[in-house]
ZADO-1210 file (C-alpha; in nm, 4 decimals, padded with zeros to 6 digits):
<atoms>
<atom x="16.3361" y="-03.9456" z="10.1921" code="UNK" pos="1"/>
<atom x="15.9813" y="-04.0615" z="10.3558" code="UNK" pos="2"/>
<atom x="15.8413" y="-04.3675" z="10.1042" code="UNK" pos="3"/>
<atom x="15.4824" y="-04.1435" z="10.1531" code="UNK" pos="4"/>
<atom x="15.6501" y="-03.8565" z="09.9925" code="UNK" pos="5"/>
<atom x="15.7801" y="-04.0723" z="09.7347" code="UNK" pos="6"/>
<atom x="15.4760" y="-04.2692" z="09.6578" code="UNK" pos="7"/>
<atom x="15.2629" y="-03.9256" z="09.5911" code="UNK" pos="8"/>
<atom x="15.5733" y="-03.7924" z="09.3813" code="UNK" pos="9"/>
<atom x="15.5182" y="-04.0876" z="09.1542" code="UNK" pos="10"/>
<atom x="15.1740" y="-04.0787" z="09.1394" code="UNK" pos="11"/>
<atom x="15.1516" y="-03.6618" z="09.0300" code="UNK" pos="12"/>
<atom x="15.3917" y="-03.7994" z="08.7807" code="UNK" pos="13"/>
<atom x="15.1858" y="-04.0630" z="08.6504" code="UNK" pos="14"/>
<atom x="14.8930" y="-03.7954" z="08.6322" code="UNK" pos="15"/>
<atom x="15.0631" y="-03.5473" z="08.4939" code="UNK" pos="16"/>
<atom x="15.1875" y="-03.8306" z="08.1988" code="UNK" pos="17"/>
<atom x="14.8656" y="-03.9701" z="08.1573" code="UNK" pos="18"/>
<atom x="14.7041" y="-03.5754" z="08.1086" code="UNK" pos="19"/>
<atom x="15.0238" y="-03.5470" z="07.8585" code="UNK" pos="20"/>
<atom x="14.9650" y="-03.8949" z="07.6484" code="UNK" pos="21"/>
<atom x="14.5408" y="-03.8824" z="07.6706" code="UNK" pos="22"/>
<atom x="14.4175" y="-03.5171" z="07.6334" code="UNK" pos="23"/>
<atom x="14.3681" y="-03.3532" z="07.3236" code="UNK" pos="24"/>
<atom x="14.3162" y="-03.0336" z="07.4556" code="UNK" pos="25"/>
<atom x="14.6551" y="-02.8180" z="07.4134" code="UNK" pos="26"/>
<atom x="14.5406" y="-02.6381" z="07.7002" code="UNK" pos="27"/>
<atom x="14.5082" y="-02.9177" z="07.9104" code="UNK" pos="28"/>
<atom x="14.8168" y="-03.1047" z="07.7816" code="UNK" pos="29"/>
<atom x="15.0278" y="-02.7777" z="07.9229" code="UNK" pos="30"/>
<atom x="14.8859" y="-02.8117" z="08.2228" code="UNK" pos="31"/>
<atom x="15.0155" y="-03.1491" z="08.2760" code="UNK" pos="32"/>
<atom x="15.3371" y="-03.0403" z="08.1247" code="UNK" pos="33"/>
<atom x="15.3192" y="-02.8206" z="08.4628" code="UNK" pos="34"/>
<atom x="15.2165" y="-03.0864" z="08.7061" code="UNK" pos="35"/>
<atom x="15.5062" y="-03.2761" z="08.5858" code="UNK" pos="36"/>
<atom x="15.7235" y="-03.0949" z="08.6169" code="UNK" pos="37"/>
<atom x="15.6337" y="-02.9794" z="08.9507" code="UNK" pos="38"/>
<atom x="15.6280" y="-03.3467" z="09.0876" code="UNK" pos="39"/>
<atom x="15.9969" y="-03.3502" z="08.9362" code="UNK" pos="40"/>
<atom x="16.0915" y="-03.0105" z="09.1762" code="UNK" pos="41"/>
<atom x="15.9622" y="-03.1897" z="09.4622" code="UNK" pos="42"/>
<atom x="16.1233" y="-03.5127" z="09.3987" code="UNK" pos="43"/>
<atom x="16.4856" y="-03.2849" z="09.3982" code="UNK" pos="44"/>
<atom x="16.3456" y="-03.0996" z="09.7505" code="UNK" pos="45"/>
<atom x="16.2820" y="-03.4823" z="09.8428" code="UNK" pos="46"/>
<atom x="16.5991" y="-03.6177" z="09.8011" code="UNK" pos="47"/>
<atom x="16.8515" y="-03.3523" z="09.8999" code="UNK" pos="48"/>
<atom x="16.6572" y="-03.2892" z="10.2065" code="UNK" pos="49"/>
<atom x="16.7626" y="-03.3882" z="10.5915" code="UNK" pos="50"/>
<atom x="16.6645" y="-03.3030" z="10.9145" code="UNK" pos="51"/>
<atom x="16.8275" y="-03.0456" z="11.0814" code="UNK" pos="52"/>
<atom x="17.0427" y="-02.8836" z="10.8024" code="UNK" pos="53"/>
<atom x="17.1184" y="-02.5603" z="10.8468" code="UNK" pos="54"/>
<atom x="17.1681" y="-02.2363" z="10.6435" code="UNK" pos="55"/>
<atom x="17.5551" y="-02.2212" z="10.5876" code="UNK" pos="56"/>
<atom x="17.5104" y="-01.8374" z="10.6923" code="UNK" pos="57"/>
<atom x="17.5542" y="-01.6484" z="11.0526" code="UNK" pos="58"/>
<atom x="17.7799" y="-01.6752" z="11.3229" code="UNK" pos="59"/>
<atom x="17.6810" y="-01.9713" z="11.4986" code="UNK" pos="60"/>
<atom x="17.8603" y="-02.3107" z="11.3927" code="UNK" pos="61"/>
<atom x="17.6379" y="-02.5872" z="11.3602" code="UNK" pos="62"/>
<atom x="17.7201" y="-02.9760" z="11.2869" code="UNK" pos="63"/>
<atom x="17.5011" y="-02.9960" z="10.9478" code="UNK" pos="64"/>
<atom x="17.4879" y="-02.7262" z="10.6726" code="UNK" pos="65"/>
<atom x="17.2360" y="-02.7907" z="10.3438" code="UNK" pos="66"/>
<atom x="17.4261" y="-02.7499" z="10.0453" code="UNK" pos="67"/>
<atom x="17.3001" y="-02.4621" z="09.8395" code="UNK" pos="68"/>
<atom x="17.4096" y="-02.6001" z="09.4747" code="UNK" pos="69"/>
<atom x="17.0591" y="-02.8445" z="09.4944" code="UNK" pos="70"/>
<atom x="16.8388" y="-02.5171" z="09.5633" code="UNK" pos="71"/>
<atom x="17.0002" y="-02.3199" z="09.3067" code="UNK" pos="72"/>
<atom x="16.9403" y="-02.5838" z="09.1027" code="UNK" pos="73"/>
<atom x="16.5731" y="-02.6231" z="09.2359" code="UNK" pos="74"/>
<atom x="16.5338" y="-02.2098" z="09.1540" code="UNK" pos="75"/>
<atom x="16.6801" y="-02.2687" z="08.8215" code="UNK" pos="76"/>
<atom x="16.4320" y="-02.4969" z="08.7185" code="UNK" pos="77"/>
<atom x="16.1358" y="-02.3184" z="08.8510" code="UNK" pos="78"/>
<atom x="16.2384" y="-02.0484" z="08.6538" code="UNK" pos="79"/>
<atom x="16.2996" y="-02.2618" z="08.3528" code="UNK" pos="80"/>
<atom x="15.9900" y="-02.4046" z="08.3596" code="UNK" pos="81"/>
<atom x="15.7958" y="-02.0871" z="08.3983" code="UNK" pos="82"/>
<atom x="15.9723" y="-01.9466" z="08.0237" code="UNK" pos="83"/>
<atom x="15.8974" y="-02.2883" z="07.8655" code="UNK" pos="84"/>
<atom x="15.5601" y="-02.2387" z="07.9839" code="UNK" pos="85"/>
<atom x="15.4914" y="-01.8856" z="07.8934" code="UNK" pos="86"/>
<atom x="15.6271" y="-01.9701" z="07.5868" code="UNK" pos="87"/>
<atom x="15.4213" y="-02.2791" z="07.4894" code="UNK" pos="88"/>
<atom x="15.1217" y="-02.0643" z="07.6104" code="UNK" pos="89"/>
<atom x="15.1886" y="-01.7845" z="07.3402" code="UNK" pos="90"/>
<atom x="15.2962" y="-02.0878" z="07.1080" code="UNK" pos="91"/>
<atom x="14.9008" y="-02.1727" z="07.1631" code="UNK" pos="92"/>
<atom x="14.7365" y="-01.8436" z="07.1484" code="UNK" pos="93"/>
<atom x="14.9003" y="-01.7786" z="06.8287" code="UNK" pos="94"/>
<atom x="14.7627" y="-02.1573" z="06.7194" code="UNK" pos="95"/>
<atom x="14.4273" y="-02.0702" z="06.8573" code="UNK" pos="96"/>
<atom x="14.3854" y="-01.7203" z="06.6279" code="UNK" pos="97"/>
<atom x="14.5105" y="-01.9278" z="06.3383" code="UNK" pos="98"/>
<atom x="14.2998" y="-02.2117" z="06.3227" code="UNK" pos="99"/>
<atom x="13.9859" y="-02.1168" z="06.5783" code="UNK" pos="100"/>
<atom x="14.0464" y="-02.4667" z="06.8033" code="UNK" pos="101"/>
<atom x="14.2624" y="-02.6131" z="07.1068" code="UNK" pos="102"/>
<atom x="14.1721" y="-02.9696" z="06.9848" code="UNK" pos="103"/>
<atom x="14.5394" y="-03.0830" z="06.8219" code="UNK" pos="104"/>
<atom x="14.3682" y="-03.3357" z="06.5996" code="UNK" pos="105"/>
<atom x="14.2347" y="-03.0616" z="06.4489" code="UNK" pos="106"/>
<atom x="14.5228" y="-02.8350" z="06.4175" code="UNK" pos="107"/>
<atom x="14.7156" y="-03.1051" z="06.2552" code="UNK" pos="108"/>
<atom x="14.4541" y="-03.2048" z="06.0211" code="UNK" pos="109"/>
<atom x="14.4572" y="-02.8034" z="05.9071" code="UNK" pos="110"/>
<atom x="14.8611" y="-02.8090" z="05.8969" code="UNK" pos="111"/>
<atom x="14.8626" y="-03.1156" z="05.6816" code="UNK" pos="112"/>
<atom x="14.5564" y="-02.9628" z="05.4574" code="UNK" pos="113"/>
<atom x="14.8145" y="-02.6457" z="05.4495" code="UNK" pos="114"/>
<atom x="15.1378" y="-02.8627" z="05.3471" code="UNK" pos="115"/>
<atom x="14.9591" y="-03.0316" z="05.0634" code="UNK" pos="116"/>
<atom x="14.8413" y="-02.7274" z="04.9498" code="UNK" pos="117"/>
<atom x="15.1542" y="-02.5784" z="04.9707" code="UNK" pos="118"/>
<atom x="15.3057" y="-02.8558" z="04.7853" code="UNK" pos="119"/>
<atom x="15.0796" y="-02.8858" z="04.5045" code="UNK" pos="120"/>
</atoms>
């Protein structure tokens, strides 16, 4: 693994985290949820990959095969990710029609108003 391709790996991370921790924006908090977690599929493409591997398929022997348990595991999250997504996503549209807002201050402020009123 290339210390360039590491270095930006980290810093999408760190991008992706920082969109995650600062933004209020549910919207824009998902979409660092996705940046994050595609920095952490190309970290796995990073390290399992060498030069010169080849498909363990066809007739022809070769000296290096790539091991197909670290892109099945690759495809696995990718598809993963894509239902946690879709999911969050109608997780927000269903917040939006409730409460009219994408700011999450906001949202909790109206589902602690709704608690107390609940409780009382």
């Amino acid at each position: 693994m290339s210390n360039f391709a590491a270095t930006i790996t980290i810093i999408i991370v760190v991008v992706g985290a920082i969109g995650l921790i600062l933004k209020k924006n549910l919207l824009m908090k998902l979409l660092s949820l996705s940046i994050v977690n595609t920095a952490t599929i190309l970290f796995f493409v990073l390290v399992v990959y060498r030069p010169g591997d080849r498909a363990p398929i066809g007739p022809e022997t070769v000296s290096q095969y790539a091991d197909p348990l670290p892109q099945a595991l690759v495809l696995t999250s990718i598809v993963i990710n894509f239902g946690v997504l879709a999911l969050s996503l109608l997780f927000t549209m269903v917040l939006v029609k409730r409460y009219h807002t994408l700011d999450l201050g906001k949202i909790e402020k109206f589902v602690k108003e709704e608690f107390e009123e609940e409780k009382s």
